[in-house]
C-alpha positions in Angstrom: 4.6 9.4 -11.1 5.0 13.1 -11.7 6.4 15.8 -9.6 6.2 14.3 -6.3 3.1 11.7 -5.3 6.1 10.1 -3.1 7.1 14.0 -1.9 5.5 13.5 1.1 4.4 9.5 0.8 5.9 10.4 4.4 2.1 11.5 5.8 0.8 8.2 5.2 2.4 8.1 8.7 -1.3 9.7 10.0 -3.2 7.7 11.9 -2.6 5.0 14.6 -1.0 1.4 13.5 -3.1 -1.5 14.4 -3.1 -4.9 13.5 -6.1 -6.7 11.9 -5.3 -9.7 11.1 -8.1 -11.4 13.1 -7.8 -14.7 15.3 -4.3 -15.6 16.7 -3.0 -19.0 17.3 -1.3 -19.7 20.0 -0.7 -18.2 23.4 2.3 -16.6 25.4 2.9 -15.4 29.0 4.1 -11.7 29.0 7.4 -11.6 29.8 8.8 -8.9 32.4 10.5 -5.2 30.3 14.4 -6.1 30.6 15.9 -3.4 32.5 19.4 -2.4 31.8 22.1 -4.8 30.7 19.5 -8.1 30.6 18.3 -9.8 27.8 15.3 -9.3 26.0 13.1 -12.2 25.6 12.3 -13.4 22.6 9.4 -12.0 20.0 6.2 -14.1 19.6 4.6 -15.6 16.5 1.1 -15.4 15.8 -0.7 -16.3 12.3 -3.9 -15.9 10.8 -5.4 -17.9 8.0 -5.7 -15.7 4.5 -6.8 -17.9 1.3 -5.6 -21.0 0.1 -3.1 -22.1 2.7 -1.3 -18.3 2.9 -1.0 -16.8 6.4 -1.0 -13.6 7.8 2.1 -13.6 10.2 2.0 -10.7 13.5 5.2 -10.5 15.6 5.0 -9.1 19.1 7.6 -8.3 21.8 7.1 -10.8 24.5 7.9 -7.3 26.9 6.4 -4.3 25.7 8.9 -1.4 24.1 10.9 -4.1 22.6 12.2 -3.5 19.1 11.2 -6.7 16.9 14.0 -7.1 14.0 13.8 -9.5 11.3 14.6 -11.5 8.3 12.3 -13.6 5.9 15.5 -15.1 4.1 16.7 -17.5 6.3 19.2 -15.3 7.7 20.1 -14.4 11.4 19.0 -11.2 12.1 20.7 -8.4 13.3 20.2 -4.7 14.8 20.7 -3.9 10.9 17.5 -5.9 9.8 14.3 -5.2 8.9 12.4 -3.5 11.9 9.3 -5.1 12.0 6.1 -2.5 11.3 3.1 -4.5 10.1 1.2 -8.1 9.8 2.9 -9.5 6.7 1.7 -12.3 4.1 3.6 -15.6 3.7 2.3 -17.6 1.0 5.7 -18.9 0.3 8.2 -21.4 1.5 10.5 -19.5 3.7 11.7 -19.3 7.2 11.0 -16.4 9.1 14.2 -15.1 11.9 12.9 -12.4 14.7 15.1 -11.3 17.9 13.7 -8.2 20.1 15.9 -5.0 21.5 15.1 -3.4 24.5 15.9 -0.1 25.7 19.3 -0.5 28.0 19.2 -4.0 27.2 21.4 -6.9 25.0 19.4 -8.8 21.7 17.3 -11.8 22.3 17.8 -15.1 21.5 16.3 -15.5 17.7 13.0 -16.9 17.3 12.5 -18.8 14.1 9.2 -20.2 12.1 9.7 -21.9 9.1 6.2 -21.9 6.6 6.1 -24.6 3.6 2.4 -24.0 2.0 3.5 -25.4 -0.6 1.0 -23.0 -2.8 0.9 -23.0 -7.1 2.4 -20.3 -8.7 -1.3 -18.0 -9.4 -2.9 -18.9 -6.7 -5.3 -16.4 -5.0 -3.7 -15.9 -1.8 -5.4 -12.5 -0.4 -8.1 -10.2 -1.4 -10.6 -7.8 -0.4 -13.9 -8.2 -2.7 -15.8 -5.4 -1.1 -18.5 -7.4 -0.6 -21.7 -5.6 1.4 -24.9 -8.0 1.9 -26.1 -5.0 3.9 -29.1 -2.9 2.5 -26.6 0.3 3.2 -23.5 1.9 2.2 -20.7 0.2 4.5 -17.4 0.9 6.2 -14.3 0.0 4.1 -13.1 -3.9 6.2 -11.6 -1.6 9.2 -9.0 -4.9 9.5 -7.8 -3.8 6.6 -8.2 -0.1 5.7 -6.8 3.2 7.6 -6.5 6.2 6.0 -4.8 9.6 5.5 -6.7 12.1 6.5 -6.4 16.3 6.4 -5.1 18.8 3.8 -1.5 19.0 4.0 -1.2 18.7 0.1 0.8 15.9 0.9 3.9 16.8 -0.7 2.3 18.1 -4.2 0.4 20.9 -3.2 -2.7 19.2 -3.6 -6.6 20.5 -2.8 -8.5 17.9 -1.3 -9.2 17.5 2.3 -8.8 13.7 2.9 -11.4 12.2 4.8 -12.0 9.1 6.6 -15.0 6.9 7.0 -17.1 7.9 9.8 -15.1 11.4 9.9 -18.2 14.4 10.8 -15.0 17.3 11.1 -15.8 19.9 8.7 -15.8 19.7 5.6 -15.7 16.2 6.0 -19.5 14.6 6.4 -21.2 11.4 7.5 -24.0 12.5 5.8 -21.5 12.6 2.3 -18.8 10.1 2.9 -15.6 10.4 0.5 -15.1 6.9 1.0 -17.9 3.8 1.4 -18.3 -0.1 0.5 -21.6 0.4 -1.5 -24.6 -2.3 -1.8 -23.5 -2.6 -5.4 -20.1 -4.2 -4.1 -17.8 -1.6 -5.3 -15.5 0.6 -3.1 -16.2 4.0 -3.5 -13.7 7.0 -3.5 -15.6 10.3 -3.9 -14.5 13.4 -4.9 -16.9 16.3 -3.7 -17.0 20.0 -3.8 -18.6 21.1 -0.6 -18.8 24.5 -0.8 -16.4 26.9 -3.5 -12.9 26.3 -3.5 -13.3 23.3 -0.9 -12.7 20.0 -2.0 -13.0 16.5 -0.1 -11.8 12.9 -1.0 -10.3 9.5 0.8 -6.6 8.1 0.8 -7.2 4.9 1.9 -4.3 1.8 2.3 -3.5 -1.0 4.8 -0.7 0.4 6.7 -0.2 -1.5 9.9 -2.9 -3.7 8.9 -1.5 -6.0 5.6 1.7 -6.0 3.7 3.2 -8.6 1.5 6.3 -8.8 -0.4 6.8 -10.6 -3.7 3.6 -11.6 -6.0 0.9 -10.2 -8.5 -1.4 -8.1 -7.2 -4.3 -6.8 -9.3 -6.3 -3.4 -8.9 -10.3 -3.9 -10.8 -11.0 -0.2 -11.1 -12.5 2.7 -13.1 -11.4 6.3 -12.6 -12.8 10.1 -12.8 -11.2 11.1 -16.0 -11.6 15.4 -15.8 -9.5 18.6 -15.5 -7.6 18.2 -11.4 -8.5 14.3 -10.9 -5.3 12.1 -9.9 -6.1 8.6 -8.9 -3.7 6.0 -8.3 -3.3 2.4 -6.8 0.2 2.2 -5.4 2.3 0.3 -2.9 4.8 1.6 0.1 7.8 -0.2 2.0 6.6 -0.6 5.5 9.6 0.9 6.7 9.0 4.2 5.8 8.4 4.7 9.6 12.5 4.5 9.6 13.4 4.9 6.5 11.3 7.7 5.6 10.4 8.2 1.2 12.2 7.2 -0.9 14.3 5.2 0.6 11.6 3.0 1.4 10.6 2.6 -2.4 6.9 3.0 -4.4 5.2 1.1 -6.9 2.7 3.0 -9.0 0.7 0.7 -10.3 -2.5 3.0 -11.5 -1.8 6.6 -11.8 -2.8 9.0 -14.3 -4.0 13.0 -14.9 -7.1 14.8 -15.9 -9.4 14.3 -18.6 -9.5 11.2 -21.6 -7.3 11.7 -24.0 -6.8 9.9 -27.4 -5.6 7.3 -26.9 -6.1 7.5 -23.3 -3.3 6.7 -20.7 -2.2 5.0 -17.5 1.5 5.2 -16.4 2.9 2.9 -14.3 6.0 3.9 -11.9 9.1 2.5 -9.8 10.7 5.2 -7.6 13.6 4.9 -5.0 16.7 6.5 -3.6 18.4 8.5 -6.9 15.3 7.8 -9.1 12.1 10.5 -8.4 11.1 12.9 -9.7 12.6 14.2 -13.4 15.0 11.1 -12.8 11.7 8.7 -11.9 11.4 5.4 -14.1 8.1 5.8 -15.0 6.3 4.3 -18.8 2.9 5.3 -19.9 0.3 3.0 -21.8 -1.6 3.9 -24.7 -5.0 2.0 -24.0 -6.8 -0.1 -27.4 -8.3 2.1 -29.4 -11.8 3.4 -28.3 -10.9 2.3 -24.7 -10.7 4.7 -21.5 -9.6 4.6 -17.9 -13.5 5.5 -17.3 -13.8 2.1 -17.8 -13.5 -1.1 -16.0 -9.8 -2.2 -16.0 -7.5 -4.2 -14.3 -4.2 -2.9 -13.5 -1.9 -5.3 -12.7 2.2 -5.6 -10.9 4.2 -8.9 -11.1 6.7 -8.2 -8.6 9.9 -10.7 -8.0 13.1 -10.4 -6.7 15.0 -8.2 -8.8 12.0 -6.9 -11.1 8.8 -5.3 -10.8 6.6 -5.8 -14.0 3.3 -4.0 -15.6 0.4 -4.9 -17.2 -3.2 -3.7 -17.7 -5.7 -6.5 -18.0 -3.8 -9.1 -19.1 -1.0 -10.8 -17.0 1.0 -12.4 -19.4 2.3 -9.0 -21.7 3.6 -6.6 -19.1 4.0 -3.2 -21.1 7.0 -3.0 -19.1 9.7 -4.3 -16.9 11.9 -2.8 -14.0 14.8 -4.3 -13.1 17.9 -3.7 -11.1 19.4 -3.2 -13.8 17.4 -0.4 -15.0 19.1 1.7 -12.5 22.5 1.3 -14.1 23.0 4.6 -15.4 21.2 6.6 -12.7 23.8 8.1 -10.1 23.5 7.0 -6.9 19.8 5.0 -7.2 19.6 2.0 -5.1 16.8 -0.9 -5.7 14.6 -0.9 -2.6 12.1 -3.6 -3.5 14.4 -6.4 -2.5 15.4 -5.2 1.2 13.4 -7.2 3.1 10.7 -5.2 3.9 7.0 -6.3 2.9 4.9 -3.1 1.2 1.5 -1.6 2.4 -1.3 -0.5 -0.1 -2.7 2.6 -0.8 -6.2 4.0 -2.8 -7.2 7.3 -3.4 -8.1 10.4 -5.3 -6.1 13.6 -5.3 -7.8 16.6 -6.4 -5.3 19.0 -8.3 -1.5 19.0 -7.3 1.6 20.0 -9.2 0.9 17.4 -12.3 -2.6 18.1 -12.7 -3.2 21.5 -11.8 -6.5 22.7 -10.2 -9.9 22.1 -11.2 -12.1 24.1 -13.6 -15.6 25.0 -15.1 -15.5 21.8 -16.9 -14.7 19.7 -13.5 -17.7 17.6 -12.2 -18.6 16.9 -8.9 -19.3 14.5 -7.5 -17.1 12.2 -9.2 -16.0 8.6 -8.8 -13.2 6.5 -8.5 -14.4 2.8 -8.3 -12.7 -0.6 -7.4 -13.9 -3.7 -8.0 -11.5 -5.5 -5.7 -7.7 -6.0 -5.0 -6.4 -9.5 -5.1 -2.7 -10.7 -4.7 -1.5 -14.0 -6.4 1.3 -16.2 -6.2 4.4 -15.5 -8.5 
């Protein structure tokens, strides 16, 4: 990533945090709010079935205001954990801890679930398809898309006025959406021109919705390639509601600039605490000859503890590898994607920024960025 995508990866804040992960199991009688100096009950468990024996775990505080803190390694969790932020996949033997914090009051006693699915390494554990058997464009799966909406430039001084489905507030249009499942089964992230010098497009990702940590996931897209287009498929650390960018880490898994070039391009980014920016680890693809990113593609991260690998349509030669010891000679950097914390996805198309630059004459709109589907796998 160039000159700041992460900048601002703070605004991906917008929007309310919701959890969709469908049907609960189990049920629990609320539990009075602790007042001062008592002891918070305990956090409850709920799962959700995702594919092939994975779950979708949510954690609620049995009071409401509690603080939910946990670990995923066994360990007991302290006021120095993970805070929890969003449903999170499990798809893996592990054994989740969770206590709750109240306001004025002393830690819970520590809840504890232990998972054994028992799942093959590359097996299909979640995935949105995009599937519309309606006779009309659709809503992106609301259980599993939010967005980021408005023109803040997020950080990179960028053009576009985000928009969200359903969103009529000038320039933003029902009538136009930025962002919509089409009855061809692809998701579609418009960039439009409204009127001159006005520029709309979607951010979409699945903050407070799904997260996982640990696995392959695979983006099946094809991208706008002209003069102020920026797409990208990325990942954030949940806890960049406390944490805030960078410190929360980024994975850039599809990200690239402007028009085709030869050989055309995709870079592929890892950014934390002492690497962004001019100090970013970031490695750009050449694509086979005769091949563009305007065509279908699947971009790919493999993504274990201590590494975080790429590859573009073929899973077993990454074109690179980050590891924790790619940070050895960087000042200060500390490896984020091993703290606990499960990432959120994001989708969308910037419309000039500091690493493009603006649109010109030669710029068409509309254009499209689509995506097949997303899919995460077992390592």
């Amino acid at each position: 990533m160039k000159a700041g995508k992460g900048m601002l990866a703070a605004l991906v804040l917008s929007g309310a945090l919701m959890c969709g992960c469908g049907g609960r199991g189990g049920t629990a009688a609320p539990t009075p709010t602790p007042t001062s100096g008592t002891q918070a009950a305990p956090p409850l468990f709920f799962t959700a079935n995702a594919q092939s024996g994975a779950v979708i775990v949510t954690l609620e505080p049995a009071a409401p205001g509690a603080t939910i803190y946990y670990t995923m390694d066994g360990t007991t969790p302290t006021t120095a954990s993970q805070i929890y932020e969003a449903p999170f996949l499990v798809a893996s033997n592990l054994t989740v801890n969770a206590m709750a914090v109240a306001s004025g009051g002393t830690p819970s006693k520590v809840n504890s679930q232990t998972f054994t699915p028992n799942i093959p390494s590359g097996t299909l554990v979640w995935s949105d398809e995009f599937a519309n058997p309606t006779a009309a464009n659709a809503a992106p799966n609301p259980n599993v898309w939010t967005y980021d909406t408005g023109n803040s430039g997020f950080g990179n001084h960028e053009l576009e006025n985000y928009c969200a489905w359903g969103s009529n507030t000038a320039p933003c249009s029902t009538a136009n959406p930025s962002t919509y499942v089409g009855t061809d089964g692809y998701l579609h992230i418009e960039a439009q021109q409204p009127s001159p010098g006005v520029y709309t497009s979607a951010r979409l990702k699945t903050q407070g919705h799904f997260s996982f940590q640990y696995g392959r996931i695979e983006f099946r897209a094809l991208v706008p390639e002209a003069q102020g287009f920026w797409p990208a498929a990325w990942l954030l650390g949940n806890n960049i509601v406390t944490a805030d960018w960078p410190a929360c880490g980024e994975q850039d898994v599809l990200e690239r600039v402007n028009a085709a070039k030869t050989p055309d391009w995709n870079e592929g980014s890892v950014h934390g605490i002492g690497f962004t920016g001019d100090t970013g680890l970031g490695t750009v693809v050449n694509f086979p000859s005769g091949q563009t990113a305007a065509q279908w593609h699947t971009y790919g991260m493999i993504w274990a503890k201590g590494s975080v690998a790429y590859y573009i349509d073929d899973p077993t030669h990454p074109y690179v590898t980050y590891t924790t010891s790619s940070l050895a000679n960087l000042k200060g950097a500390s490896w984020p994607f091993d703290a606990g914390q499960s990432n959120f996805i994001l989708l969308n198309l910037a419309i000039g920024g500091d690493w493009p630059g603006p649109p010109n004459a030669s710029t068409q709109f509309p254009s499209e960025m689509l995506v097949d589907y997303v899919r995460v796998y077992t390592n």
